[in-house]
VMD Tcl script that builds the backbone (N, CA, C; Angstrom):
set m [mol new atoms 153]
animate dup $m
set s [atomselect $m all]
$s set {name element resname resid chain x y z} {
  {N N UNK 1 A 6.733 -2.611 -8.816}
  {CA C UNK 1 A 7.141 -3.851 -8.176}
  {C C UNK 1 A 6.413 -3.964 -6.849}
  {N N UNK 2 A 5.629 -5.154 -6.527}
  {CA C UNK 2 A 4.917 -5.157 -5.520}
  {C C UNK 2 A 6.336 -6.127 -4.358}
  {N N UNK 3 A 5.422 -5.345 -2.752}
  {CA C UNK 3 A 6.710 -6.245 -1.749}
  {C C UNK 3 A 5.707 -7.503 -1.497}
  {N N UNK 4 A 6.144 -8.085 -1.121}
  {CA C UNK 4 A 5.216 -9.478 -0.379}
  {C C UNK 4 A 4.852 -9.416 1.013}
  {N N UNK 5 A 3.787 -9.633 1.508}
  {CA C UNK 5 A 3.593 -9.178 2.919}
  {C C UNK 5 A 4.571 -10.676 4.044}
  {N N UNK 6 A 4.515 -9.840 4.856}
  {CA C UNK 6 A 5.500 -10.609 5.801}
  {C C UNK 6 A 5.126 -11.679 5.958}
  {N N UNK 7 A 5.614 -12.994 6.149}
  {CA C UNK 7 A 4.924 -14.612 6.354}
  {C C UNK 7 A 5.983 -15.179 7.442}
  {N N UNK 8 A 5.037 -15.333 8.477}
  {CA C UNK 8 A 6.011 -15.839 9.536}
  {C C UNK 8 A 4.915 -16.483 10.801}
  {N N UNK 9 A 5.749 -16.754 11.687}
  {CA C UNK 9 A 4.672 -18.055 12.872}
  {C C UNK 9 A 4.360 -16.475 13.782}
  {N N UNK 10 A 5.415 -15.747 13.936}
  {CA C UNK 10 A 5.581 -14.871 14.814}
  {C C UNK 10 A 4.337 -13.404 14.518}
  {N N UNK 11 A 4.254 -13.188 15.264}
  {CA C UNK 11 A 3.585 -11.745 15.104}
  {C C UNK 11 A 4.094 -10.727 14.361}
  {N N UNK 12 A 3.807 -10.269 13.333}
  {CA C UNK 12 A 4.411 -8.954 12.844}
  {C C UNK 12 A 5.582 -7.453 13.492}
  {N N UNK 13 A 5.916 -6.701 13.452}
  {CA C UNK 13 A 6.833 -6.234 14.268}
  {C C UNK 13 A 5.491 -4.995 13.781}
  {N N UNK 14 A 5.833 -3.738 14.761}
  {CA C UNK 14 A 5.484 -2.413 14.339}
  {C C UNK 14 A 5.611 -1.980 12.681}
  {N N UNK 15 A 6.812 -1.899 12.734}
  {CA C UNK 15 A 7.545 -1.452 11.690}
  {C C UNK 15 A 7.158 -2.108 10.443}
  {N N UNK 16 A 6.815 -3.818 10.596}
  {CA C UNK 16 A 6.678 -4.180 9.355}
  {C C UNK 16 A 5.476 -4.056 8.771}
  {N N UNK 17 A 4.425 -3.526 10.120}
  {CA C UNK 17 A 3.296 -3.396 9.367}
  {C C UNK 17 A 3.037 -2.283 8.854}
  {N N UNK 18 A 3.853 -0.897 9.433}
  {CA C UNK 18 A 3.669 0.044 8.944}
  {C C UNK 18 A 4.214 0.057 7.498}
  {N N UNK 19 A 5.475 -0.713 7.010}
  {CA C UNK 19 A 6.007 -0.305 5.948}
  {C C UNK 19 A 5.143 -1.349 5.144}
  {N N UNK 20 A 4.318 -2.074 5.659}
  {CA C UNK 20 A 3.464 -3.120 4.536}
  {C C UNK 20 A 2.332 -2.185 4.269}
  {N N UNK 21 A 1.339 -1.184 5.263}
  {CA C UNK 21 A 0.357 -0.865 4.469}
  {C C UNK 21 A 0.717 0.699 4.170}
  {N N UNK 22 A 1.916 1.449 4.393}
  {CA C UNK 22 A 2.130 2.795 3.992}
  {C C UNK 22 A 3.092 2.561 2.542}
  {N N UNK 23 A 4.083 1.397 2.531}
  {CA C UNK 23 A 5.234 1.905 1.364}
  {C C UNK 23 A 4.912 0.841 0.220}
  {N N UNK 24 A 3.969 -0.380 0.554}
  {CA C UNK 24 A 4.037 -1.573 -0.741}
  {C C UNK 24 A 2.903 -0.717 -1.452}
  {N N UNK 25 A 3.244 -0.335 -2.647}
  {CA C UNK 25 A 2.421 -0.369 -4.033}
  {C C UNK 25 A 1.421 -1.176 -4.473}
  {N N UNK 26 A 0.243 -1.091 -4.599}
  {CA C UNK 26 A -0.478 -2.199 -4.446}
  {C C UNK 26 A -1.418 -1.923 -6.219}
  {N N UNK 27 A -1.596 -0.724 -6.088}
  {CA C UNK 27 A -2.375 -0.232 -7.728}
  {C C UNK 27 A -2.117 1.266 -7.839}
  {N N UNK 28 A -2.127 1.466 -9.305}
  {CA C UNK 28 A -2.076 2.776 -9.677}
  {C C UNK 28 A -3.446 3.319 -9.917}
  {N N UNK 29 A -3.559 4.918 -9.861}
  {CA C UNK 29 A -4.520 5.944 -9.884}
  {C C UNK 29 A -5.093 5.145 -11.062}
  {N N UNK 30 A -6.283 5.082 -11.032}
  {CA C UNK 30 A -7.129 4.868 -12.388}
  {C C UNK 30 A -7.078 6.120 -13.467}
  {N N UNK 31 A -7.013 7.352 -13.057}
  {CA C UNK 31 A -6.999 8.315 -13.875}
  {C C UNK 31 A -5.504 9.078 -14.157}
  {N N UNK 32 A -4.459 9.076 -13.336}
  {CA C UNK 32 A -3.121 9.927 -13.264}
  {C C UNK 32 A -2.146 8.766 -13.652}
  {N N UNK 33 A -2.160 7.624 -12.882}
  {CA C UNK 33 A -1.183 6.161 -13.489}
  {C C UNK 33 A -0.283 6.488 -12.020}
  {N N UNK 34 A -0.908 7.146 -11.106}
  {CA C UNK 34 A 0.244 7.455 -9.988}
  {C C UNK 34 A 0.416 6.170 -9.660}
  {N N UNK 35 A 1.437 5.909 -8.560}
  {CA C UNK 35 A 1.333 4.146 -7.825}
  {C C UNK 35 A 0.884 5.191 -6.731}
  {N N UNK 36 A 0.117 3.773 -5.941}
  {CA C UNK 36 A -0.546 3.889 -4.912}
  {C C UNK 36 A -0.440 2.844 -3.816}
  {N N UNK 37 A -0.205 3.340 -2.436}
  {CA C UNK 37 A 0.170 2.023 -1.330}
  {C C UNK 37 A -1.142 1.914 -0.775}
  {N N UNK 38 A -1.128 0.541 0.110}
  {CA C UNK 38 A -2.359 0.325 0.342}
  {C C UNK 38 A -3.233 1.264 1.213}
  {N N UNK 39 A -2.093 2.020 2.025}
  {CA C UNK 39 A -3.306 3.589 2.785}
  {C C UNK 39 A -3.777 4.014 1.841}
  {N N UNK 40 A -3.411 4.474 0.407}
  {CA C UNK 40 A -3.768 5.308 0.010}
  {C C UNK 40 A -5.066 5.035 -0.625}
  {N N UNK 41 A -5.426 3.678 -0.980}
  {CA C UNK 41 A -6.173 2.942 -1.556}
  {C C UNK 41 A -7.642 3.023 -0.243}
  {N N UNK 42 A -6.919 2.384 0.718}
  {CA C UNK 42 A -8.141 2.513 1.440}
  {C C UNK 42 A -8.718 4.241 1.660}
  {N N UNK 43 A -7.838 4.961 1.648}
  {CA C UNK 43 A -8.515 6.489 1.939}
  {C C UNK 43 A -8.984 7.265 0.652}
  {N N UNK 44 A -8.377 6.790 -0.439}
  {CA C UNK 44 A -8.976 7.082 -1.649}
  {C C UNK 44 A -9.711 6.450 -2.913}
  {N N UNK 45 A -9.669 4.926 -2.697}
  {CA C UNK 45 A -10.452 4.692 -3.784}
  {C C UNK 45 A -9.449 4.114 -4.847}
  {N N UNK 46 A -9.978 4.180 -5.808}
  {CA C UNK 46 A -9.118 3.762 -7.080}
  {C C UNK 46 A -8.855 5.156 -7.647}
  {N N UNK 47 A -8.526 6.285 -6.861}
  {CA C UNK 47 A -8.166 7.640 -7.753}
  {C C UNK 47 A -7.185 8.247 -6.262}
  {N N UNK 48 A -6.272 8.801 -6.684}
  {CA C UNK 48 A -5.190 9.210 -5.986}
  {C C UNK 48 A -5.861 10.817 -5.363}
  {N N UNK 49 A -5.221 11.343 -4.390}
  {CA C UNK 49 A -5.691 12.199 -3.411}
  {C C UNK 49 A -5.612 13.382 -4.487}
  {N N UNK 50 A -4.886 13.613 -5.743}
  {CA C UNK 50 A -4.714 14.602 -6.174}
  {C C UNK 50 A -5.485 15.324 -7.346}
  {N N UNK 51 A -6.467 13.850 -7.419}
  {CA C UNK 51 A -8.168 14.329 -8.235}
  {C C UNK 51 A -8.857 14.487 -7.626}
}
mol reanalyze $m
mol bondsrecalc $m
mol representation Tube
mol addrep $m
């Protein structure tokens, strides 16, 4: 289940951006089927840290 990123006039809070690019699910491992949040994506690719 993906979250929706925050939509508002206001500036984002700390918090919401951390939990938008560390906890929303964005794609799974191409090779394991892990889910993957968007850090993990940017630091790994389309393959999870554990290949």
């Amino acid at each position: 289940m993906r979250n929706k990123k925050p939509t508002s006039n206001q500036p984002a809070s700390f918090a919401e951006v951390v939990r938008h690019v560390h906890h929303e699910i964005v794609r799974t491992c191409e090779y394991c089927g892990k889910p993957m949040t968007r850090s993990d994506v940017n630091d790994y690719g389309s393959l999870c840290e554990a290949i």
